[in-house]
N, C-alpha and C positions, 0 to 999 in steps of 0.2 A: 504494500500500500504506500501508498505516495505522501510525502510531509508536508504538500501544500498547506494545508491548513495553519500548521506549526510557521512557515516561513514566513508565513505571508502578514503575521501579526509583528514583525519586524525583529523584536526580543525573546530570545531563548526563553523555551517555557512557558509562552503564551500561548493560544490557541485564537485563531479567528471564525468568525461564524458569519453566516450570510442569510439574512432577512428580504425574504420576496412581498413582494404586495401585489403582484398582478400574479393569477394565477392560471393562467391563458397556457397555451403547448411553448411559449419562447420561456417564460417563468419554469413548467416541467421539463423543456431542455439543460437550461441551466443546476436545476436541483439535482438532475439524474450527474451530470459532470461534475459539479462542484462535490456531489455526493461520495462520486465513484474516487474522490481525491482525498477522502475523508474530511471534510470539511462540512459540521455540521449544517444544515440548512434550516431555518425553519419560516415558515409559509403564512400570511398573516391575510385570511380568507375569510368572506362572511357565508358561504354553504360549504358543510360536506360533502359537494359533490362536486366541487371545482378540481380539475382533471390532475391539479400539478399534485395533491392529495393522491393519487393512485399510489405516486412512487414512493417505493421507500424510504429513500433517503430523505422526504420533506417531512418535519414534523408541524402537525397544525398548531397554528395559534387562532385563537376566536378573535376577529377585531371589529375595532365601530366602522361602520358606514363613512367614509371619508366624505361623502357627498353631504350629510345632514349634520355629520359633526367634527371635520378637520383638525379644531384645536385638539379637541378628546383623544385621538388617533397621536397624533404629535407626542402628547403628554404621554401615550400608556408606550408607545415605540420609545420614547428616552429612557419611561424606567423602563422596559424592556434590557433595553442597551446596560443600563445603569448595575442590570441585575447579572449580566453574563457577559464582563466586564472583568 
């Protein structure tokens, strides 16, 4: 398996991870790649049935409607960030 994940966070011993919002087949291209590099992904979707969800390597996150509440989204992606950091 490949250390991308590890390299890419620039300091030995970090691990980087990669937050999708669009969950469309370019979103489940990228999660199957970044996946297969072991680089956690995880997928920030408002159905279970959004396609990029098939793959394994995407884990879901439940999020707000960007449409009806942008700031909301904003705020739970920082602590998102904040939490797996």
């Amino acid at each position: 398996m490949s250390k991308m994940g590890e390299e890419a966070a620039g300091s030995p011993g970090t691990t980087s991870i990669a937050v999708l919002l669009g969950m469309g087949p370019t979103a489940l291209a990228a999660a199957r790649t970044l996946g297969r590099r072991g680089v956690p992904v995880y997928g920030f979707g408002l159905s279970k049935c959004e396609v990029t969800f098939s793959s394994r390597y995407c884990r879901r996150v439940a999020a707000v409607d960007p449409r009806h509440n942008p700031e909301l989204l904003c705020k739970y992606l920082i602590d998102f960030a904040q939490a797996h950091s």
